[in-house]
Every structure is written in structure tokens, then in C-alpha cells.
MIZANU-847527 format. One line per 4 residues: for each residue y, z, x of N, C-alpha, C. Coordinates in nm, 4 decimals, decimal comma. Example, Ala and Ser with C-alpha at 12.3 -4.5 7.8 and 13.67 -1.06 7.14 Angstrom:
BEGIN
-0,5690/0,7800/1,3190/-0,4500/0,7800/1,2300/-0,3300/0,7800/1,3200  -0,2250/0,7080/1,2850/-0,1060/0,7140/1,3670/0,0030/0,7870/1,2900
END
This chain:
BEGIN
9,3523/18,8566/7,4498/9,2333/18,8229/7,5254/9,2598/18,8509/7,6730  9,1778/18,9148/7,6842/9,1759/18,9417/7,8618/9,0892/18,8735/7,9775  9,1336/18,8026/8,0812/9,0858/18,7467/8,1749/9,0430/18,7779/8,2859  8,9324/18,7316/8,3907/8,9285/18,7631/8,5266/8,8891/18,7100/8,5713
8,8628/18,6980/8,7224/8,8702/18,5853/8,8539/8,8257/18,5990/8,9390  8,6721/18,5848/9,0264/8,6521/18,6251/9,1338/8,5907/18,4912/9,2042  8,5798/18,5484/9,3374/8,4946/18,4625/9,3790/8,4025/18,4414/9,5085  8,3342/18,4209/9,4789/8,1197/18,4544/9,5463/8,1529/18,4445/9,6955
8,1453/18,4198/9,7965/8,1212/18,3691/9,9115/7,9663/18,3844/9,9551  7,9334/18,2416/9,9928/7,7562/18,2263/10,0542/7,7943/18,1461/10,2141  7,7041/18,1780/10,2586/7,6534/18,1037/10,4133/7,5394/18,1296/10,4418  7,4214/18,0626/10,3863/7,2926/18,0608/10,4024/7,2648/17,9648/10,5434
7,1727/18,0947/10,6142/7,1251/18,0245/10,8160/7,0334/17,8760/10,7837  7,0186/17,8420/10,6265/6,9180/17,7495/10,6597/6,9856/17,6359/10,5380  6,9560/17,5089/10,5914/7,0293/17,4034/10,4695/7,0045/17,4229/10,3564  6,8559/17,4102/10,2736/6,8721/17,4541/10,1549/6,8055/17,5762/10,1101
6,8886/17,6703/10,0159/6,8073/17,7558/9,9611/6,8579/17,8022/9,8423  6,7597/17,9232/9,7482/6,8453/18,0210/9,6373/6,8467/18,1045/9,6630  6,9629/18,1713/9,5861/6,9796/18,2983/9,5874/7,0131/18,3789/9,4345  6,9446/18,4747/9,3988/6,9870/18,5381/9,2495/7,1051/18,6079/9,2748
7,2014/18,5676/9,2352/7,3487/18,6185/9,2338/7,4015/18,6929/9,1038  7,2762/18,7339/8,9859/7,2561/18,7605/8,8950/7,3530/18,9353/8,8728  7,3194/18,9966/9,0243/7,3684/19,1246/8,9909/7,5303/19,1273/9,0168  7,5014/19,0540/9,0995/7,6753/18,9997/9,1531/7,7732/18,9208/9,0206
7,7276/18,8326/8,9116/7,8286/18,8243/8,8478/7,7729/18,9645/8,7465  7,6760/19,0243/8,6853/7,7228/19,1427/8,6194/7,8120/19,2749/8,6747  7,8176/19,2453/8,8226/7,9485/19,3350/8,8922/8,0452/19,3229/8,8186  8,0604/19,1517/8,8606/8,2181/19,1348/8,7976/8,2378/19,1115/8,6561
8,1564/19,1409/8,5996/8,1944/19,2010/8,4405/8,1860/19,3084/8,4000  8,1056/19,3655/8,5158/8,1764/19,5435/8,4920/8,3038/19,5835/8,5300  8,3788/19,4995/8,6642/8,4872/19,5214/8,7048/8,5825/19,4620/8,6243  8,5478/19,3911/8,5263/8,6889/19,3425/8,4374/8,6600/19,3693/8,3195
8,6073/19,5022/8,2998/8,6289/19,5537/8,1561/8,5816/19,5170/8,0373  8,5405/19,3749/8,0518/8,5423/19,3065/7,9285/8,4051/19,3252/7,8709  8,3994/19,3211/7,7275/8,2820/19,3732/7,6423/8,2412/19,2895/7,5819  8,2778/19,1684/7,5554/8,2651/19,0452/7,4485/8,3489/18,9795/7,5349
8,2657/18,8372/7,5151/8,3512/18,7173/7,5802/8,2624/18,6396/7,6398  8,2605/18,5229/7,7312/8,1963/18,4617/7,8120/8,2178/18,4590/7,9728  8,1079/18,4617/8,0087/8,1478/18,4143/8,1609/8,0660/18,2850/8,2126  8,1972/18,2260/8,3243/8,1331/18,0838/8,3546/8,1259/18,1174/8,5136
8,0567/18,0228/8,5510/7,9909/18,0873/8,7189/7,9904/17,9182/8,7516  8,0142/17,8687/8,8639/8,0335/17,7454/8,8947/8,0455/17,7108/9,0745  7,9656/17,6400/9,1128/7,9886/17,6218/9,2256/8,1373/17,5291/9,2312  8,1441/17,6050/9,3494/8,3229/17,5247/9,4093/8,2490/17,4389/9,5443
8,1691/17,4055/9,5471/8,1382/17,3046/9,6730/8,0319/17,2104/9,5695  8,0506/17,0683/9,6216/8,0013/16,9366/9,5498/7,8278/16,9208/9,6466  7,8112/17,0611/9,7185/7,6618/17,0072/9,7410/7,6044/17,1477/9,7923  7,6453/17,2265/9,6356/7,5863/17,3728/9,6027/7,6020/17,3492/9,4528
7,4753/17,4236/9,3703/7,4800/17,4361/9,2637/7,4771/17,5629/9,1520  7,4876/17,5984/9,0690/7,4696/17,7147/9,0056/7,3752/17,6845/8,8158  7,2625/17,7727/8,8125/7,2154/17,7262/8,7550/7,1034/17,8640/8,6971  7,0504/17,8437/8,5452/7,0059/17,9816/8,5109/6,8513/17,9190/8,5158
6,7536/18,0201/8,5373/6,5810/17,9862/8,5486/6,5467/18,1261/8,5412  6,4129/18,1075/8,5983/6,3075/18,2622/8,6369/6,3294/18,3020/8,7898  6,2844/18,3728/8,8287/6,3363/18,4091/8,9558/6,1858/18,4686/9,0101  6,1367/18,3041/9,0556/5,9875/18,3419/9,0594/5,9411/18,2174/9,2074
5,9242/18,2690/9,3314/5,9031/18,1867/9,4652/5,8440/18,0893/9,3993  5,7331/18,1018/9,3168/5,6437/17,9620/9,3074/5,7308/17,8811/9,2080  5,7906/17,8846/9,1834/5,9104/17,8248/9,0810/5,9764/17,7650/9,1956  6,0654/17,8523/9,2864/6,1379/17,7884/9,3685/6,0734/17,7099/9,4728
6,0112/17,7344/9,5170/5,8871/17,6360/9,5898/5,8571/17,4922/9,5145  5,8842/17,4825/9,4172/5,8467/17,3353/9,2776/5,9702/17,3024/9,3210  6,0732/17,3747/9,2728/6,2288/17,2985/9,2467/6,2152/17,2173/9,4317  6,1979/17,3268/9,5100/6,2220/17,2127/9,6940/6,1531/17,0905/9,6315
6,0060/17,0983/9,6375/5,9347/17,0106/9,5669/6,0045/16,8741/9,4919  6,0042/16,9294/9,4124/6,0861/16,8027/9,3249/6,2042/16,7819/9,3926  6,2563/16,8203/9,3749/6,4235/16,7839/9,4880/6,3833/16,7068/9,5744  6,2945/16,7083/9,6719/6,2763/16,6555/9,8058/6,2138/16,5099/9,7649
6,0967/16,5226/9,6483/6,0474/16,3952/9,6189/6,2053/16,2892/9,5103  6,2761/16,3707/9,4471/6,3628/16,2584/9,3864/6,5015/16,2336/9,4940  6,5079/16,2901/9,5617/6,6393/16,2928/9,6636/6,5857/16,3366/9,8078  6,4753/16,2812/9,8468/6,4797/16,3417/10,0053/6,5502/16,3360/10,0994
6,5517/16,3948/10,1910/6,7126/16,4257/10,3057/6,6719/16,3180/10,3574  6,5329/16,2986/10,4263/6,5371/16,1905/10,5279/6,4493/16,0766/10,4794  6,4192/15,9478/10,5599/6,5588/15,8910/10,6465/6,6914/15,9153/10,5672  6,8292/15,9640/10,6663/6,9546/15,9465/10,6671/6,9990/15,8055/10,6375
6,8987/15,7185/10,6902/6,9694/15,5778/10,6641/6,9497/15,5030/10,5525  6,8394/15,6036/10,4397/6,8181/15,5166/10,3085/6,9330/15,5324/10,2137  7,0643/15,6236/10,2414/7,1916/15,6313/10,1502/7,3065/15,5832/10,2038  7,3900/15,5016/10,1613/7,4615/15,4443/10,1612/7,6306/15,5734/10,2284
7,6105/15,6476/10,1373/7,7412/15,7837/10,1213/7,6751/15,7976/10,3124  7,5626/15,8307/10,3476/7,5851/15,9314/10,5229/7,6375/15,8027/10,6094  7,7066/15,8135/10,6961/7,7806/15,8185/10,7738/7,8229/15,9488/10,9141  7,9365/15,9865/10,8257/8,0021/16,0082/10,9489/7,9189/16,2177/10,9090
7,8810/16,2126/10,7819/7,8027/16,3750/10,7364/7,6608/16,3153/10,6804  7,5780/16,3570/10,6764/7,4410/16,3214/10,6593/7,3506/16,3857/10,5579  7,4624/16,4208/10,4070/7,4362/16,5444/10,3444/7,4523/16,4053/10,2029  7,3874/16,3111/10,2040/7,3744/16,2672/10,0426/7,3005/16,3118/9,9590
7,1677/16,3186/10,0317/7,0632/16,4037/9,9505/7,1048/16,5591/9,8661  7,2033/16,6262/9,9265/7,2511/16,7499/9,8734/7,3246/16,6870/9,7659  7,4108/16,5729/9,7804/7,5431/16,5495/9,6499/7,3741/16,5454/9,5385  7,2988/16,4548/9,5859/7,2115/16,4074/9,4271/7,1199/16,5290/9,4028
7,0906/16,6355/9,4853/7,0473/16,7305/9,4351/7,0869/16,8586/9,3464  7,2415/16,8209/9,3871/7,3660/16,9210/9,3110/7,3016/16,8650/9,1992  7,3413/16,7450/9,1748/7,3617/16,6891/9,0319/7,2289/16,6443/8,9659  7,0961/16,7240/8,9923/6,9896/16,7557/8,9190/7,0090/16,8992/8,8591
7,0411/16,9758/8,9890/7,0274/17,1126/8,9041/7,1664/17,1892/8,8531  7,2943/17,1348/8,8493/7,3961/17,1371/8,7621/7,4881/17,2545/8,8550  7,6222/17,2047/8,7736/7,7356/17,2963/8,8434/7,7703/17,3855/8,8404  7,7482/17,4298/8,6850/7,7924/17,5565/8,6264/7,7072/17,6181/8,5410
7,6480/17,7645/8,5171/7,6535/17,8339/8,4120/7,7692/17,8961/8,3105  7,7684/17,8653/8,1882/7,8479/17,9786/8,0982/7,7324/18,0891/7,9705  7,7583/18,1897/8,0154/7,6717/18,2860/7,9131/7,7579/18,3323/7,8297  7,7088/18,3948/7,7598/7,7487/18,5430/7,6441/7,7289/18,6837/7,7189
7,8835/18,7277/7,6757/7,8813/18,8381/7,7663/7,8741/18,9530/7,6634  7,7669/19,0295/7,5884/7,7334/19,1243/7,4746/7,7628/19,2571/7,5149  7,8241/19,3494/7,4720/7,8204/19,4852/7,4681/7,8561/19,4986/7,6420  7,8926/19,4117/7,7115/7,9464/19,4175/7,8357/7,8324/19,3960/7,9636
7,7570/19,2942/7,8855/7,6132/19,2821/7,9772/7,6215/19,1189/7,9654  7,5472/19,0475/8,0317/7,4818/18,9163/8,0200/7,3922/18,9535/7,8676  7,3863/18,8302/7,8109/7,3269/18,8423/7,6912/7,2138/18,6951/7,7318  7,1129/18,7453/7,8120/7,0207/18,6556/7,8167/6,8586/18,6599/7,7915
6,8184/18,5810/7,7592/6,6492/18,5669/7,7072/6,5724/18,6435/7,8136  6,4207/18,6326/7,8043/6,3145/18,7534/7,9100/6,3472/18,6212/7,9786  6,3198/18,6897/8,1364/6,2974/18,6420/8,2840/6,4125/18,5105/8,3495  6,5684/18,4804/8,1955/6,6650/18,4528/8,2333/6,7481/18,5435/8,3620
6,7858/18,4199/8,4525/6,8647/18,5097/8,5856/6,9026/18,3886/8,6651  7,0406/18,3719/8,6750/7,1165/18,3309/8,7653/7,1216/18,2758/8,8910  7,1060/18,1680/8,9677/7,1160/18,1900/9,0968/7,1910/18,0570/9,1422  7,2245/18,1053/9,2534/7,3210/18,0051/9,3834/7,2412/17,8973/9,4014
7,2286/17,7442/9,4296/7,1833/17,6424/9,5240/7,2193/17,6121/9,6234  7,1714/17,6033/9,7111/7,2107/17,5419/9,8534/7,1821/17,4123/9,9006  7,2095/17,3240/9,9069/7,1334/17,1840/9,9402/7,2151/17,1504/10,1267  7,3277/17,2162/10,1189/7,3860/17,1728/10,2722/7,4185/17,2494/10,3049
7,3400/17,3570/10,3658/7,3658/17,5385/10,4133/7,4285/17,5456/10,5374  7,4409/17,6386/10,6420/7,4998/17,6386/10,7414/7,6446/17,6402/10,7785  7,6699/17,6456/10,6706/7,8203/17,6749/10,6507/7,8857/17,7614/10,5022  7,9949/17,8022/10,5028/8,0544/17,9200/10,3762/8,1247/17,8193/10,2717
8,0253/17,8623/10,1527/8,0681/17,7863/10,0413/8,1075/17,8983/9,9318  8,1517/17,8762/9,8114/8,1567/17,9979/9,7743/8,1696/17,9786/9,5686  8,1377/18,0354/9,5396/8,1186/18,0399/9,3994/8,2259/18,1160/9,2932  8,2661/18,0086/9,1904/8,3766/18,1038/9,1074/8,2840/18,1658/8,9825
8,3010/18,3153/8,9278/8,3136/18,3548/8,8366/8,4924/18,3764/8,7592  8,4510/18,2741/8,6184/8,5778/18,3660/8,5354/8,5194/18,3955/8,4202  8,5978/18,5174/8,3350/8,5364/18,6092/8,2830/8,6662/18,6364/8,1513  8,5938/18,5517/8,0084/8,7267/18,5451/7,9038/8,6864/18,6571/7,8277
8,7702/18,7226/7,7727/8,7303/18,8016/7,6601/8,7997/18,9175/7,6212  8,7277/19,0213/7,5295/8,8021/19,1399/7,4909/8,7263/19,2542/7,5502
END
């Protein structure tokens, strides 16, 4: 079984946003050969998320939406966690829309349903966070 390892770097100018990073991990399963197997995609920062949907503004426009009504940023002083960083609302928004994807990697492609596609979360932007792909298989 053969393995591989990369990993994303983001710094979005604005606190929260998405991004389809969709072509970016089928890069790196073209660059590691592999034809069969899985790949897992996972944010490495606790207030960025990675997560599969449609890749459709009025979609992402709902998700701010909802996010903002179950976890709104402000007031800073209704969470207990801000202090000395003012980013709680991002930890509970990570952990609506999840940490990781793992797919099926078919004939050396993503093996996903119509208008399935990938993308980055941002909930505490303004700084470089960065995303792991690893990539198992034959």
C-alpha cells in the first residue's frame, strides 16, 4: 500500500469564509499515483473546518446564516472561552460543520455524487491556517 502527505496552506483577508479546495486535493491524488484508496482532508486549525456540500453562493450565504444565528461572534462577552482571543464563536462553528472529509478515491479520481465538492471553512481568518491531505492506497 502506498501513501502520501500534503499540506493546504489558507490565509483568507476576511474572518470567515469558503473556499472549494476540490481541485487542489484531486492534484494531490494525481501527484501520488494512487488509483484506489481513500483520501482524508482535515483541517489542522481548531477554528477552520473541512467539509463536502454544493458549491452554490446561495448555499453559502445560508451556512453564514445559520452559523451566525446558532454561534454568533458578537457580543464577545456572551462566551465564557474569549478572553485574552475573541474567536469562541469560530471553535462552535468548527464543530457544526466538521473537521474532516474522507472519500473514495476510484480509477484515480474522487468518487463523488452530482454537485458533491469539497471546501475549506474559515470561522477566524486573517491569519495562515492550513489543511492536511493524506492519501492511502494502491
Amino acid at each position: 500500500m502506498k501513501s502520501y502527505r500534503k499540506e493546504l496552506f489558507f490565509n483568507l483577508p476576511v474572518r470567515r469564509g469558503y473556499v472549494n479546495i476540490t481541485g487542489q486535493v484531486q492534484d494531490c491524488i494525481d501527484e501520488s499515483g494512487i488509483k484506489e484508496g481513500l483520501v482524508l482532508v482535515n483541517a489542522m486549525n481548531i477554528t477552520a473546518s473541512v467539509f463536502v456540500n454544493d458549491d452554490e453562493t446561495g448555499l453559502h450565504q445560508d451556512f453564514e446564516k445559520w452559523l451566525e444565528t446558532l454561534a454568533p461572534e458578537k457580543p464577545h462577552s456572551q462566551y465564557r472561552h474569549n478572553g485574552y482571543e475573541d474567536n469562541a464563536d469560530a471553535h462552535l462553528k468548527r464543530q457544526l460543520m466538521g473537521r474532516e472529509v474522507v472519500a473514495a478515491v476510484t480509477e484515480g479520481k474522487l468518487d463523488f455524487g452530482t454537485w458533491e465538492q469539497i471546501f475549506y471553512g474559515e470561522y477566524d481568518g486573517k491569519r495562515q491556517k492550513r489543511v492536511l491531505v493524506k492519501i492511502i492506497g494502491e
